[in-house]
C-alpha positions, 0 to 999 in steps of 0.5 A: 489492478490489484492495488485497485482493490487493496486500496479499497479494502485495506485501511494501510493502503487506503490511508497511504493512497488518500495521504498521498492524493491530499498532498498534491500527487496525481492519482497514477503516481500515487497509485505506483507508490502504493503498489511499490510500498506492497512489494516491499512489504510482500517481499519482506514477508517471504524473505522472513516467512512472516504472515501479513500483519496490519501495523498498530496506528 
């Protein structure tokens, strides 16, 4: 659920999502990709006491 809303809030996450919709994936896969790529990112973050920073695109 929290990835519902990140996805509508956050451009990393919205741009991943719609990326991986537009290439053919179901709706719930591509959701589950999203929220493995947000605990990787998360888990980066505590592991090096970083706060969240949006990449430069």
């Amino acid at each position: 659920m929290a990835m519902m809303s990140t996805i509508q809030s956050n451009p990393v996450f919205k741009s991943q999502y719609e990326k991986l919709v537009a290439a053919g994936k179901p709706k719930k896969v591509s959701l589950i990709a999203c929220v493995r790529k947000m605990i990787v990112i998360v888990n980066s973050m505590a592991r090096n006491g970083a706060m969240w920073e949006a990449p430069k695109v």
